[in-house]
N, C-alpha and C positions, 0 to 999 in steps of 0.2 A: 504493500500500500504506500504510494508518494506522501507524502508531508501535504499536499492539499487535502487528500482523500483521507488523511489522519485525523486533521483538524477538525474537518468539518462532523467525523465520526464524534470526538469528545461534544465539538459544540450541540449534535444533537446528544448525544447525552447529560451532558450537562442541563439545558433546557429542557430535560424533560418533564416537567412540573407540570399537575393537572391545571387544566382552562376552570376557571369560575363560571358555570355558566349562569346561576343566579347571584353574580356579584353585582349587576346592575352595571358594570361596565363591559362593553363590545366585546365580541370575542377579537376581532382587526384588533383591534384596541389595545387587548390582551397581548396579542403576539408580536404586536410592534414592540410594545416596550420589553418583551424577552428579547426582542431583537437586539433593541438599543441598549440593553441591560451587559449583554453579551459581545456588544461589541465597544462599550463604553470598561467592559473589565479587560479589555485587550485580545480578546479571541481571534481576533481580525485585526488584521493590518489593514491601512488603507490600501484600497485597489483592490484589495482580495475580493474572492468570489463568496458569497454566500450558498449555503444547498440549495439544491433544485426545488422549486416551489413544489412538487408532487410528493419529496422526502418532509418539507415541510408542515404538509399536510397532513400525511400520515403519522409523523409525530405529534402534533397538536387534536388529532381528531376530529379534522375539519375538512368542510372543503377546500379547494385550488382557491376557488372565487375568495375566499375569507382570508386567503396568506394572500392572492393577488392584494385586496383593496390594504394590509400592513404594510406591504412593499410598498401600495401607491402612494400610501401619507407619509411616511418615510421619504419615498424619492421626492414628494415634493418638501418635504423639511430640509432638503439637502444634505439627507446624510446617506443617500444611499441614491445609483446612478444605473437605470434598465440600460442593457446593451440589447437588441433585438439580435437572436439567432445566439448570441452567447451567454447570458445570464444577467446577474443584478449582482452590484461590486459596490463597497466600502468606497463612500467618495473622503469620508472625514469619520474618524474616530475619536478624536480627543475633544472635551468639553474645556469652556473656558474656566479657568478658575479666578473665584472671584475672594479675594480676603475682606473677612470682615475685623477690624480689628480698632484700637486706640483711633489711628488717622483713617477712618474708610472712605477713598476716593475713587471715583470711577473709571479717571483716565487714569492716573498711575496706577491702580487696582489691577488693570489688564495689560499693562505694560508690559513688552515683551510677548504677548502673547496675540495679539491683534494690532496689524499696522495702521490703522483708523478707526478711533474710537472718539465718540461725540454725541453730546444729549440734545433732544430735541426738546424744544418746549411746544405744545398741543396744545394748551390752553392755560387761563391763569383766571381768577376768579377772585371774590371779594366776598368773604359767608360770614356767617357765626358760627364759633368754633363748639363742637360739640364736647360731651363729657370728656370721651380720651383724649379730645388736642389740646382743650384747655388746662386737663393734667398733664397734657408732658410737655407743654410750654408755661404752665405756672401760672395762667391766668383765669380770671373768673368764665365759666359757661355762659357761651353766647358773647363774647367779646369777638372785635372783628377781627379775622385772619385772611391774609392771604393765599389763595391756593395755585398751587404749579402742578401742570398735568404734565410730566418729561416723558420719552421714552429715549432708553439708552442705545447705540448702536454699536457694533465694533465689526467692523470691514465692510458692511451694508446691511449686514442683518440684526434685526433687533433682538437685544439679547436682555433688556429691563422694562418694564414700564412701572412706572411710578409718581404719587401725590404728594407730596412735599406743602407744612402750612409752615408757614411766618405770622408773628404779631405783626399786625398792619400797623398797627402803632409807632411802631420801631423800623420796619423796612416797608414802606411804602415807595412803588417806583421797582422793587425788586423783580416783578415781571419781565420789565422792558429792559432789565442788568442781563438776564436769561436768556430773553430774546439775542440782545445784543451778543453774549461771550459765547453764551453754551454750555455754560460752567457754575455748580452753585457755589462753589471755592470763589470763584472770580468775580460770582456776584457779591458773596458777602462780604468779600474785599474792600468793594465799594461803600460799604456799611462799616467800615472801619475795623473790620473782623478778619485777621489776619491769619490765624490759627482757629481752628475747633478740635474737641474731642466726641467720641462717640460714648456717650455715657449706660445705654442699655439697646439692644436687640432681643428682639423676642421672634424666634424663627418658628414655621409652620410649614404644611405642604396643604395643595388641596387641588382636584382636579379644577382646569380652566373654566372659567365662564366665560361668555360670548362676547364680554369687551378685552380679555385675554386674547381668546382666539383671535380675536381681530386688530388687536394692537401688538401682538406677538408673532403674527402667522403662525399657526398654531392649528393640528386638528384635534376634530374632538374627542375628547377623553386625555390630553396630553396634560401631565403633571407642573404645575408653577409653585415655585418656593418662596415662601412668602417674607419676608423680614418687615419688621415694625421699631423703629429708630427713635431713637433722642438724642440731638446733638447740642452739643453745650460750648460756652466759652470756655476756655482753661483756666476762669475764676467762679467757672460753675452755673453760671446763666443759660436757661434752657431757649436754645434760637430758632431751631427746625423739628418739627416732630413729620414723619413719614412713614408711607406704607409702600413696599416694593415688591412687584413680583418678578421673578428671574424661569427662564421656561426650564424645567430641570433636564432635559435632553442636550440640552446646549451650556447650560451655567454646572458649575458644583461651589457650594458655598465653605470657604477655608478658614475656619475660626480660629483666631488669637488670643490673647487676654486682651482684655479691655484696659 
């Protein structure tokens, strides 16, 4: 047996795990992410060929049509690439890793690891802060904040999207700092805030909902990793409270001490 023909032997044994089928999530659904499970643990090299979708099949308990439409949300997440007449190949295996730690920034965070990375700002708004923002910024309930709707990119594809509040009190104009740089480093710069720390993250997983799917390219049933932030001045002042989702197919999140 060649070392292709070995490989793919462990990886269907390895994957051989029963399908949920009253888990309420797809069985497609199900097999992509053994997919991605499997080739995110290194089973595959990029370029490699994956099994033939009929071996597929038969390990999983399903039919052709059910590994076809895994493969199809796959190849279009871009992590896996149809050759017609030859198979389906590993176009990218490695996720980005994102640290969360004392300083969590998004462009040096990815540094090294994606040659263009840049946030976009989606919208920015002017609300009353509900119970958790006015606790993790320290102000009364229903005081005004400003809201940042970003999504984070690194090489073209979105790999964050997130809500970011401000006291409107204190940064007003921080919108259009957003607009302007790209950066909330850059913006709060402009606010005379040179340094921040990251004072608490509260991480979670949960599958996508439909403003995911659509501001992450995303299909459905795909897993987003949720972080919920507090950044502070390094004299302890609470200035940004956030909620971010990262698509977990593409992010792994690298915790440090705080």
């Amino acid at each position: 047996m060649d070392d292709k023909r070995q490989k793919a032997g462990q990886f269907m044994a390895v994957t051989a795990d029963s399908i949920e089928r009253r888990s309420g999530v797809s069985l497609w659904r199900q097999i992509a992410d053994k997919i991605l499970h499997a080739i995110a643990s290194g089973d595959f090299a990029e370029n490699e060929a994956l099994p033939p979708e009929v071996a597929l099949a038969e390990r999983y308990g399903v039919n052709r049509h059910t590994v076809r439409s895994a493969i199809s949300a796959l190849v279009q997440e871009g992590i896996l690439r149809a050759e017609q007449g030859r198979g389906t190949f590993v176009l990218s295996r490695k996720r980005l890793s994102y640290p969360i730690g004392a300083r969590t920034r998004f462009s040096t965070g990815l540094q090294g690891q994606a040659s263009e990375r840049h946030i976009v700002l989606l919208a920015s708004s002017v609300e009353q802060a509900s119970q958790r923002v006015a606790k993790g910024l320290g102000l009364a309930k229903g005081a005004e904040v400003i809201r940042l709707e970003t999504r984070g990119e690194a090489d073209g594809r979105p790999v964050s999207r997130a809500a970011a509040w401000f006291d409107a009190s204190r940064f007003t104009g921080i919108d259009a700092a957003m607009a302007e740089t790209g950066s909330i480093t850059a913006s709060l710069a402009r606010f005379g805030i040179d340094d921040y720390l990251r004072q608490s993250t509260v991480l979670s997983a949960r599958h996508a909902d439909a403003a995911d799917l659509a501001d992450l390219e995303l299909q459905p049933g795909a897993i987003v990793l949720v972080t919920v932030a507090v950044n502070i001045t390094p004299d302890g002042q609470p200035i940004q409270f956030s909620e971010s989702r990262f698509p977990a197919e593409r992010i792994e999140l690298k915790l440090s001490a705080l």
